[in-house]
N, C-alpha and C positions, 0 to 999 in steps of 0.2 A: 504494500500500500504506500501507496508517493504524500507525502507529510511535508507542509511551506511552513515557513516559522512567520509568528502573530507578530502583529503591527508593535510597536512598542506602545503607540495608544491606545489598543485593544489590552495590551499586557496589562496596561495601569488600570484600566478599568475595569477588566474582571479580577483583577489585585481585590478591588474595597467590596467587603457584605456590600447588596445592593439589596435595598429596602422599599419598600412600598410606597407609591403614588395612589392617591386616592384623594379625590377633587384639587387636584393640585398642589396636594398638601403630603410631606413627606410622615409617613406611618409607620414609627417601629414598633416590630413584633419581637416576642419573644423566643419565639422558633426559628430554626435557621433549615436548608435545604441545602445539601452537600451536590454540586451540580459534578458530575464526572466524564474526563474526555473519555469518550467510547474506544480511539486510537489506541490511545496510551495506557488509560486505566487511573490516570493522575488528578488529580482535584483540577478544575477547571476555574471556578469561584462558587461563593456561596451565596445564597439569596434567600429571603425573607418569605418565610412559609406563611400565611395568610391562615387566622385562626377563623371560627365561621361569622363572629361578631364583624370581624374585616372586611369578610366577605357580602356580608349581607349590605354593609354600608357603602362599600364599592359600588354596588349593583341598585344601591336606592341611588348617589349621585349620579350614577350613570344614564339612569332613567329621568333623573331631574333634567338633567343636561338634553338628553333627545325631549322630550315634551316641549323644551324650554327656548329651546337650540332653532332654527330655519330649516332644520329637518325633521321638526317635530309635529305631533299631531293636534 
């Protein structure tokens, strides 16, 4: 399998936990998500697992915003 090496500003990016966006507003959880390169087997980065209180408020701003939005009903 033929393997390119990452941008250094993708390196630095998947470097930092990446955390939740939710109305535009950054949301830290307490759980983390161990993301793994499939290639390698090596830690890729980690990201911010969404509990279901997370979830559900994603999904009510989201619906605010389509209703709300020039695409809404």
């Amino acid at each position: 399998m033929k393997t390119f090496p990452m941008l250094q500003e993708v390196e630095g990016f998947l470097a930092q936990r990446q955390g939740l966006r939710i109305g535009a507003k950054h949301v830290d959880t307490k759980k983390t998500l161990h993301v793994i390169n499939p290639s390698s087997g090596e830690l890729l980065t980690s990201v911010a697992c969404a509990s279901e209180n997370e979830i559900d408020l994603a999904v009510g701003v989201a619906r605010q915003a389509f209703h709300s939005g020039p695409w809404g009903c």
